[in-house]
Backbone bond lengths (Angstrom), bond angles and torsions (degrees), N, CA, C in turn:
res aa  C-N    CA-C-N  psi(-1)  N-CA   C-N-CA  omega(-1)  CA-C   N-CA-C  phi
1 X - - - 1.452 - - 1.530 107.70 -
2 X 1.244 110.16 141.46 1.599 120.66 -177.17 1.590 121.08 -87.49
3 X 1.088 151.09 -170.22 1.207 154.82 -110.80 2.012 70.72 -151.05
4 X 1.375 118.06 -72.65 1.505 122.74 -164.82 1.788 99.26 -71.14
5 X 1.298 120.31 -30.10 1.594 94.63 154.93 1.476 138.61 -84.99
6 X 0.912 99.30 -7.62 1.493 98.96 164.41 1.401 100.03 -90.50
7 X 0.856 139.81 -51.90 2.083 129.28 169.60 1.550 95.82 -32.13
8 X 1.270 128.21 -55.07 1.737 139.31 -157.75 1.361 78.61 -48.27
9 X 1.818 119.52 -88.86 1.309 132.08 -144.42 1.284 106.44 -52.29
10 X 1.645 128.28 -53.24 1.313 137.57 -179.53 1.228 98.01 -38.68
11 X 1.357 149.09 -34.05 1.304 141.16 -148.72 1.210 102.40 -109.29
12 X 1.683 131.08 -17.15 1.210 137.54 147.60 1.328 131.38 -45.97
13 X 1.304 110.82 -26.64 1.632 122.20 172.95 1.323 126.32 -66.63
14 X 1.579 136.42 160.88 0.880 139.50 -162.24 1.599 83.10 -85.39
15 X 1.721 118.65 159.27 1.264 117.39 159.07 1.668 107.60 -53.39
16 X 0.992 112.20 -35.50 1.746 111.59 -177.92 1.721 100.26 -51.78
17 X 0.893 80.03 -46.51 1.659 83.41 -162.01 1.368 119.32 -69.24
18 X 1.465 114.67 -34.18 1.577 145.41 -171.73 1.789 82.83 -70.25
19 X 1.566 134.12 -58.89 1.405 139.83 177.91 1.697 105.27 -31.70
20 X 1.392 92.81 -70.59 1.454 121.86 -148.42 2.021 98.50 -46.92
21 X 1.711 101.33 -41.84 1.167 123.01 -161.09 1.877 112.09 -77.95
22 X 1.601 95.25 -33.21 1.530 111.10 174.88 1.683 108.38 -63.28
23 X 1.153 109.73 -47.55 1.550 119.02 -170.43 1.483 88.99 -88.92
24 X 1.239 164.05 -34.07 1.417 143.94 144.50 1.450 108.67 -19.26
25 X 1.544 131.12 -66.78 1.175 161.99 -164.76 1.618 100.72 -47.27
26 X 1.529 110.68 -76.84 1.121 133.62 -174.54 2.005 104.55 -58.11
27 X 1.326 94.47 -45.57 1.590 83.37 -169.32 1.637 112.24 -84.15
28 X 1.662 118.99 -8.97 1.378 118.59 147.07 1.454 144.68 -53.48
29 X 1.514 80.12 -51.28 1.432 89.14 156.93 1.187 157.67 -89.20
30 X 1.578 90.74 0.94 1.490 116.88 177.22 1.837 101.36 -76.19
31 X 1.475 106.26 -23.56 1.701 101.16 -177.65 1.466 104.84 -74.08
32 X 1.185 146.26 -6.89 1.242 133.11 170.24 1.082 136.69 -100.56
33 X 1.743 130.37 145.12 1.645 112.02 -154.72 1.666 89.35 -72.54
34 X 1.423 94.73 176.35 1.908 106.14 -171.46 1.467 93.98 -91.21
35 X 1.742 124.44 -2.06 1.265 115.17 178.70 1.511 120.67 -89.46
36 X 1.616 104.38 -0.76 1.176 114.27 -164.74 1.407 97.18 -97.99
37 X 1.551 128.55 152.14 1.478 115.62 154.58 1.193 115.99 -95.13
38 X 1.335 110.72 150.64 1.238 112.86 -178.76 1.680 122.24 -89.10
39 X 1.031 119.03 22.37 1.289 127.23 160.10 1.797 126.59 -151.65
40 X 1.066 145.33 117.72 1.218 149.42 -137.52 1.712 106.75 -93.86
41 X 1.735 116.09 -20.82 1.296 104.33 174.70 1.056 101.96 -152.55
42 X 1.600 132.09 177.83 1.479 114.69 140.24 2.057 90.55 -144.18
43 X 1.611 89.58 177.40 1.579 94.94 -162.45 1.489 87.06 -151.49
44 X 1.806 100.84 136.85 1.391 110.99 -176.16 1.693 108.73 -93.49
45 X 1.157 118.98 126.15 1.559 124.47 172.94 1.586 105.15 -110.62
46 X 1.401 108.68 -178.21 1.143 135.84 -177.07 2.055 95.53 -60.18
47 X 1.105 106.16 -74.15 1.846 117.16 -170.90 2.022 91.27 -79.20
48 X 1.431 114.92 50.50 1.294 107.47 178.30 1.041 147.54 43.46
49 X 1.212 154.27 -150.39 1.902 132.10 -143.06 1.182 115.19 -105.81
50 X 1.526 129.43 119.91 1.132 130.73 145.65 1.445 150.98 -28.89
51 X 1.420 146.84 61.17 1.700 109.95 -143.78 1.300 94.01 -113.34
52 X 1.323 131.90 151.29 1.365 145.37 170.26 1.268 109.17 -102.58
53 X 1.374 111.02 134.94 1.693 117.90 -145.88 1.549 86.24 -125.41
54 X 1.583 100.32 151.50 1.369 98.38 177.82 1.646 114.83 -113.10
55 X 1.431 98.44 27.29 1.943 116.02 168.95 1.350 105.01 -74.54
């Protein structure tokens, strides 16, 4: 799945839901130091980048 389908679906959501999902977002990521990255690689393919996340 791509970066612009997941934008697609997100936009499928109710604004409730689009909320609910932002503050998911924010309060996940609020648990990690800002020194850390939040993803450990990424890898270029054919249908574009891979990243392996360390959530």
């Amino acid at each position: 799945m791509t970066l612009r389908d997941i934008i697609k679906e997100i936009q499928k959501l109710t604004t409730a839901e689009q909320l609910r999902l932002k503050d998911f977002f924010i309060k996940s990521l609020a648990s990690y130091s800002t020194s850390e990255p939040i993803y450990t690689s990424e890898q270029k393919h054919k249908d574009g980048y891979t990243i392996s996340t360390t959530l």
